[in-house]
C-alpha positions in Angstrom: 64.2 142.5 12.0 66.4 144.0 15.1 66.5 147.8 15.1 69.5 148.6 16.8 70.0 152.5 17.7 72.9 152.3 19.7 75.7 150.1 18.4 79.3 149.8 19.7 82.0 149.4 17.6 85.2 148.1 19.7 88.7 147.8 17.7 91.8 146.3 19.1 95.4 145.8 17.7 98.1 144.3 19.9 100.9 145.7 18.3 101.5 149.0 16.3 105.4 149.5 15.5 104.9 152.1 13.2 102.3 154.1 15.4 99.8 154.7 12.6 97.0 152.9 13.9 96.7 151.7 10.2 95.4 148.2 11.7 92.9 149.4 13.6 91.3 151.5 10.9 90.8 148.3 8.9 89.2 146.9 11.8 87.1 149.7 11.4 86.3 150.1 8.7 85.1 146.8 7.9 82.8 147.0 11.5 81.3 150.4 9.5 80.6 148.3 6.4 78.8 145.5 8.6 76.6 147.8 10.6 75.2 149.7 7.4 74.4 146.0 5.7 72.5 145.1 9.3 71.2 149.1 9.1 72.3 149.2 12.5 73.5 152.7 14.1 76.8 153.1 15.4 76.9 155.9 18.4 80.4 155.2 18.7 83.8 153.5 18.4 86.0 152.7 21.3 89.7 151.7 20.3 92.5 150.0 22.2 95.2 150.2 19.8 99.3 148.8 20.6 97.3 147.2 23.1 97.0 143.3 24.3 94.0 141.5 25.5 96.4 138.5 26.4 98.5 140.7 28.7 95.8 141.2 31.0 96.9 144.4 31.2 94.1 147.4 31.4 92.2 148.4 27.9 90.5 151.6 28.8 88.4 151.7 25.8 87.1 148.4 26.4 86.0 149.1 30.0 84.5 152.7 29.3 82.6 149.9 26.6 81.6 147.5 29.3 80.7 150.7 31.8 78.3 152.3 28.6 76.8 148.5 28.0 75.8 148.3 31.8 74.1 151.3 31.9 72.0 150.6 28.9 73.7 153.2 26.6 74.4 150.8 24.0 72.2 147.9 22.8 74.9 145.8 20.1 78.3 145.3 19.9 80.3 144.8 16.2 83.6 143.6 16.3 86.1 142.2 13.5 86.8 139.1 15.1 85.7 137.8 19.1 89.6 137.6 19.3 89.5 141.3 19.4 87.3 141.5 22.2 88.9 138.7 24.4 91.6 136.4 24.3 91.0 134.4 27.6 88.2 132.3 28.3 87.2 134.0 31.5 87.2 137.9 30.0 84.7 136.0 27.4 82.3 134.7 30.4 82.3 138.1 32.0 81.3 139.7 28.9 78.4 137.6 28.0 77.5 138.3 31.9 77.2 141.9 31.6 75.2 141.2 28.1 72.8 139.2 29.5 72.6 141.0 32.7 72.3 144.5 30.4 70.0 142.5 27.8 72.3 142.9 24.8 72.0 139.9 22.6 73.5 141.7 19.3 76.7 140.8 19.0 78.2 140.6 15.9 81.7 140.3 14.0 82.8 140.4 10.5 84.8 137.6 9.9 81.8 135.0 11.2 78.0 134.8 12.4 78.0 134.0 15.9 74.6 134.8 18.1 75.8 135.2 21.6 71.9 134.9 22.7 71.8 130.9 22.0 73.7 127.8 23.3 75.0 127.3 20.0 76.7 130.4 19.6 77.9 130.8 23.2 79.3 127.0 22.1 81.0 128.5 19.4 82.8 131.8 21.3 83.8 129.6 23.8 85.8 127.2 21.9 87.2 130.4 19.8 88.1 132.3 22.6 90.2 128.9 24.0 91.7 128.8 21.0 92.8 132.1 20.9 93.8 131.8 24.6 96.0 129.1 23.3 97.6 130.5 20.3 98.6 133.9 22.5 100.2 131.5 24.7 102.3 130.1 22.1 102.7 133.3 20.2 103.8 134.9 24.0 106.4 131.7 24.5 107.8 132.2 21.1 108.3 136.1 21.4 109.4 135.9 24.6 112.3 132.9 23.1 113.2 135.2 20.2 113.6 138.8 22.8 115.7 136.3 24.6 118.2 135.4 21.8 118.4 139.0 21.1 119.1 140.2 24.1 121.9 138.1 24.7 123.6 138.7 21.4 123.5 142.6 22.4 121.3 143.5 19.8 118.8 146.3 20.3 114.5 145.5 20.6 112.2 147.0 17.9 109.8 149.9 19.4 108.0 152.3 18.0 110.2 155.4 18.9 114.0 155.7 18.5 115.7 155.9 21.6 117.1 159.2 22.6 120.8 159.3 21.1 120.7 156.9 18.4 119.2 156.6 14.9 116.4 154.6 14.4 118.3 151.6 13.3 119.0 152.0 16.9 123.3 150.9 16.0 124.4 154.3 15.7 125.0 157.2 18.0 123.5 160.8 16.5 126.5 163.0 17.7 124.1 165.9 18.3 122.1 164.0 21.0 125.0 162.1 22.3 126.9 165.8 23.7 123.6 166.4 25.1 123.5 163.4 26.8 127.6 163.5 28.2 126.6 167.0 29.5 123.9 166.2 31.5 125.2 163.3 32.9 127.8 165.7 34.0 125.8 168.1 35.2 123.5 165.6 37.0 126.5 163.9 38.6 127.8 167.7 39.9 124.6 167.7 41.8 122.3 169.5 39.4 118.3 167.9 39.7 116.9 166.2 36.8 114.2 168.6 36.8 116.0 171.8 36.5 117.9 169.6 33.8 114.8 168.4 32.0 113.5 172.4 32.1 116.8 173.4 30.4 116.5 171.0 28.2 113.3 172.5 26.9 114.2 176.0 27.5 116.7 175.0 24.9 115.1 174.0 22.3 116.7 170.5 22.5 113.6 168.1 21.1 112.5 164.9 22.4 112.3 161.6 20.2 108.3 161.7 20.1 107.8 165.3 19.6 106.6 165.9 23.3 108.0 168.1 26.1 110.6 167.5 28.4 109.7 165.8 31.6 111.8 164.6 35.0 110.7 160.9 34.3 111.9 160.8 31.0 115.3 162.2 31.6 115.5 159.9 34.5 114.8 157.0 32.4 117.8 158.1 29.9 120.0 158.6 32.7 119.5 155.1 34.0 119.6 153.4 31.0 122.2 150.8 30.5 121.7 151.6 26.7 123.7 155.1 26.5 126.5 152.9 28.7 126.7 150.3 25.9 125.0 147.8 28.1 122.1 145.7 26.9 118.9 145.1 29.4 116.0 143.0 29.1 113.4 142.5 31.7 114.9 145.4 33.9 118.2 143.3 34.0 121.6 144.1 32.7 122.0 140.6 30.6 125.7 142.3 28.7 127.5 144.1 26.6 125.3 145.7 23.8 125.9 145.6 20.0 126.0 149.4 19.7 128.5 151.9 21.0 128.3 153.8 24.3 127.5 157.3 24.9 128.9 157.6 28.3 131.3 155.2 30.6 130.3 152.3 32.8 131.5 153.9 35.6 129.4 157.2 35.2 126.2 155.1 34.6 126.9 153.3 37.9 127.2 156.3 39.6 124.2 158.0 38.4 122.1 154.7 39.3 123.7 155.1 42.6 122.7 158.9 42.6 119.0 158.2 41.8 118.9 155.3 44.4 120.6 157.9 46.9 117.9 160.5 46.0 114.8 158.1 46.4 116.2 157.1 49.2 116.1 160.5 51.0 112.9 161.8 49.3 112.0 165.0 47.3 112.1 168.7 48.6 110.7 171.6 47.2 112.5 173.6 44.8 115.6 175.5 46.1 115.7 179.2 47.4 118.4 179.1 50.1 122.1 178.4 48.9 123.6 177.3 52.6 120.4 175.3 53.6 122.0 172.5 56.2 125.6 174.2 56.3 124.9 177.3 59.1 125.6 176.7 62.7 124.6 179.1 65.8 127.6 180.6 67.2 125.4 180.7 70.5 124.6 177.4 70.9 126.5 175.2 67.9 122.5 174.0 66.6 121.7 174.0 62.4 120.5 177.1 61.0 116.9 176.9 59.3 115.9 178.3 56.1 113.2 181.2 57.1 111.1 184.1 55.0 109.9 187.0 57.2 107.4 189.5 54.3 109.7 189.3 51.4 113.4 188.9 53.6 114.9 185.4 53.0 116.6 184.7 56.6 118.6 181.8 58.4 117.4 181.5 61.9 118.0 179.6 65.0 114.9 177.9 66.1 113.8 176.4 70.0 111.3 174.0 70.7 111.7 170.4 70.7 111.7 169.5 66.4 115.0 172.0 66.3 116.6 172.1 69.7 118.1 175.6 69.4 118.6 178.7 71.3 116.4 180.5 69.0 118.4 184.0 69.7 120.2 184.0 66.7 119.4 185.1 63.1 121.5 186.4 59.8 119.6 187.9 56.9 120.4 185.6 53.8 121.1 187.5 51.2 124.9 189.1 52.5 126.2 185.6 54.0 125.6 183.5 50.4 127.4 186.5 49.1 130.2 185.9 51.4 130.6 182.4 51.6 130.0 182.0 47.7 133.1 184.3 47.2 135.0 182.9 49.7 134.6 179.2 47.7 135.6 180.4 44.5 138.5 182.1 46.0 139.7 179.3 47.6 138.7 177.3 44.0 142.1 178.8 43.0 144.5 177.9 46.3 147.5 175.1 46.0 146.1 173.9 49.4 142.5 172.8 47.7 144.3 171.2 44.1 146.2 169.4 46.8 143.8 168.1 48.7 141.4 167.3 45.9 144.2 165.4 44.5 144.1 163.3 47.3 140.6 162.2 47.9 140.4 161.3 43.7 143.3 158.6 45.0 140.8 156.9 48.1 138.3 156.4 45.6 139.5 155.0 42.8 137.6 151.7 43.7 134.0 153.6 43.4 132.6 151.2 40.7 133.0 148.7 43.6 131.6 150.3 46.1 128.7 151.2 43.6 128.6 147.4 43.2 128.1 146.7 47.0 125.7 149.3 47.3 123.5 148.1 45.2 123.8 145.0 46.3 123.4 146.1 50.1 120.0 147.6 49.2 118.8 144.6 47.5 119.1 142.5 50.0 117.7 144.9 52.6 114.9 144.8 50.4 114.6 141.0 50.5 114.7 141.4 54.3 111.5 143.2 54.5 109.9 140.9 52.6 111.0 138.3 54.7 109.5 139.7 57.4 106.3 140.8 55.8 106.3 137.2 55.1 106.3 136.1 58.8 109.8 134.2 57.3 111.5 135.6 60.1 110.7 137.6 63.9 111.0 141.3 64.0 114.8 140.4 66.5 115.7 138.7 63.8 114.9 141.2 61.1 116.6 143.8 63.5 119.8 141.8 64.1 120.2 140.8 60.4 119.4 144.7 59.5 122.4 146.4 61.6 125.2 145.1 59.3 123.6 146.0 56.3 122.8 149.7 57.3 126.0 150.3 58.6 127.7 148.8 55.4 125.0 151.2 53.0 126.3 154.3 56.0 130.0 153.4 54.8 129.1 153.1 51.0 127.0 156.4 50.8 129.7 158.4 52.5 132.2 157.0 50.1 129.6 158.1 47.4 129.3 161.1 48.6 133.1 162.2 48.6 133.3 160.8 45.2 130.5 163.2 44.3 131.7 166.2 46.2 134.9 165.6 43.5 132.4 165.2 40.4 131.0 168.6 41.1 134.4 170.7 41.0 135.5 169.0 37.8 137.2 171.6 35.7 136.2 174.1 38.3 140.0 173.7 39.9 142.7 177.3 39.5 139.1 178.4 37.5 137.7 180.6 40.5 137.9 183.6 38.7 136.8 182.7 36.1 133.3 180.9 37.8 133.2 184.4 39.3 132.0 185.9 36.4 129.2 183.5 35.3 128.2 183.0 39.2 124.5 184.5 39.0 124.1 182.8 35.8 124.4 178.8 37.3 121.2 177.2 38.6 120.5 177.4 41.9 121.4 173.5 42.4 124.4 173.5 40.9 125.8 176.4 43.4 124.5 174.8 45.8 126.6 171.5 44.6 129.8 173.8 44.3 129.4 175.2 47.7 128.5 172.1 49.7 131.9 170.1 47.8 133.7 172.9 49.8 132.5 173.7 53.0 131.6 171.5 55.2 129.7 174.6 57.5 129.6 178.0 58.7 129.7 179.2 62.5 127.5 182.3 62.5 128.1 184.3 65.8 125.8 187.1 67.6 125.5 190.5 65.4 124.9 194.0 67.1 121.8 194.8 67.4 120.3 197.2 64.8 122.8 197.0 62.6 122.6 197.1 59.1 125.1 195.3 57.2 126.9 191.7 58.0 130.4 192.0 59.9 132.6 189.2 58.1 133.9 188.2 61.2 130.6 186.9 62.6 131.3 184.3 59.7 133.8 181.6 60.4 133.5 178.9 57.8 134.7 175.6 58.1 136.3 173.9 55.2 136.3 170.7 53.4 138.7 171.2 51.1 
């Protein structure tokens, strides 16, 4: 009789809609029963559940199994059935590797005797795991035929969690969630981050589908789904119109996709202190102003040296010129002159879902470029030449963008200066810094007295947009 001390007990289910794991308890369960019929001890159970062994994709359980047979830890292995251990042929050789290597030769399942530690058995796994290899493949083609014909008749894919915004029939909108969603898409397209949105979000009580906190990547994964603009995907493709209503318009999920592209593009910062960060100039030498904490006084200084270029004989405490310039935007929120001239630039870009389009499109194939190159498909002057057109094209495109933006932000805003007065201190930091920016263009700072202790207004000569 085999005494076996140290059993593993590995459970697998591909699939788990619900999220109950009830599968994998039968697994199990029946493993449990098996070992105490053998009287063999199980030390423990490692489970993969909603996970398959066809994908190829990683099971950790299983290799934190493999990692504790190597070392000895465990001397047997009960399974339900060898198609929960492996469904390729190959994963099957690598396992009976590691057995041998680790001299395990206990390896048994529930639903049939098979001795891994003679040819027979080995015989036996081997033609069961190609069989299994070759059902997956058919059950794979057949899936993969049936999440075609959905997605092109617009209907919505099963999944364990409802998506945010819709009930779990996944057809109709919950009014609740859909206001949240038309505000933040607002607030995102008026230049507010998706993490200060995701932290309001949770400040505010607002839950997410699974239970779980807020965080930037999912937010960013509602905000660039085609789903909440009525569009169906599949396979990261927009394939049509979906089945279900829309949340939000076409055009504001192309420009959000556009905003996120835009933002990878140019990389993270850290978190905001400074409102006019980028929009000071040196009255002494016409060089940007740089963001700059001396103990605990937030400053905008003029810096030398070769990174920055400037004079470095200038600087303006920060505090007094955001007050300044931030009044001086919302007064001129409620002048004729800005209505007019806002009115204006709405008409030159009335054709942003094109330019959306080519933008997209611009950056695709910039992408394909690389590759080409990486490739050795073409030499680095003809990489470069190819390149020029394409950059200056995404140039043209993202300053387009970027007007159609600076108009986003100051939505509803217009003749309401007063009024944004009042709430000022209240806004996130990003979303002033939005308002400002779709204003002024930049701020000349001139030379101050020295010693004194107050800002003269007429060092500060703004320079308007609009």
């Amino acid at each position: 009789m085999t005494f076996v001390r140290r059993a593993a007990v590995y459970a697998r289910i591909s699939s788990d809609q619900e999220g109950l794991g009830l599968g994998v308890q039968r697994q199990l369960e029946d493993c449990r029963k098996l070992a105490a019929e053998r009287g063999w001890t199980v030390a423990e159970e490692y489970i993969d559940n909603d996970v398959s062994a066809y994908s190829g994709k990683p099971r950790p359980a299983y290799a934190r199994m493999l990692a504790d047979l190597a070392a000895g830890e465990r001397d047997a292995v009960i399974v339900y059935n060898l198609d929960r251990l492996h469904r390729r042929p190959i994963e099957l050789e690598n396992f009976v590797a590691l057995c041998e290597r680790a001299g395990v030769t206990n390896v048994a399942t529930v639903t049939a005797d098979i001795d891994l530690g003679n040819d027979d058995g080995l015989f036996m796994a081997r033609m069961l795991a190609a069989f299994a290899a070759k059902e997956s493949g058919r059950r794979s083609a057949r899936i993969k035929r049936k999440n075609d014909q959905i997605a092109a008749s617009g209907l919505p894919h099963g999944g364990s969690h409802r998506p945010f915004g819709y009930d779990q029939s996944r057809m109709v909108v919950l009014e609740a969630e859909a206001v949240i969603i038309r505000q933040v898409v607002d607030r995102f397209l008026a230049g507010e981050s998706s993490r200060s949105l995701a932290t309001w979000m949770q400040d505010a009580g607002v839950s997410t589908v699974s239970g779980k906190p807020w965080r930037t990547p999912t937010l960013n994964a509602i905000l660039a789904s085609g789903r909440i603009a009525g569009l169906r995907e599949h396979r990261g493709e927009i394939v049509g119109p979906a089945a279900w209503p829309a949340i939000i318009t076409t055009d504001e999920h192309r420009r959000v996709c556009a905003l996120q592209q835009q933002k990878k593009v140019s990389g993270r910062r850290a978190p905001r202190r400074y409102l006019l960060s980028g929009l000071l100039r040196c009255g002494k030498c016409g060089t940007k102003l740089y963001s700059a904490t001396r103990e605990t006084t937030r400053r905008y200084v003029c810096l030398s040296g070769p990174d920055h270029g400037g004079c470095g004989r200038l600087t303006v405490v920060a505090a007094p010129v955001e007050d300044l310039i931030a009044r001086g935007v919302l007064y001129r929120l409620d002048t004729p002159d800005l209505a007019a001239s806002l009115a204006s630039r709405a008409e030159k870009v009335e054709a942003l879902a094109a330019v959306v389009d080519q933008l997209v499109e611009d950056r695709t194939q910039l992408e394909e470029l690389s590759v080409a190159y990486g490739n050795r498909d073409v030499s680095m002057r003809e990489w470069l030449e190819a390149k020029k057109p394409i950059d200056a094209r995404i140039e043209r495109a993202e300053r387009q963008m970027s007007r159609a933006t600076n108009s986003d932000v100051l939505h509803g805003l217009v003749g309401h200066g007063a009024e944004l007065a009042r709430s000022w201190d209240t806004l996130n930091l990003n979303r002033q810094v939005g308002i400002v920016a779709a204003v002024l263009d930049h701020a000349v700072i001139a030379a101050g007295m020295s010693g004194a202790r107050s800002l003269d207004p007429e060092r500060v000569q703004p320079i308007w947009k609009l």
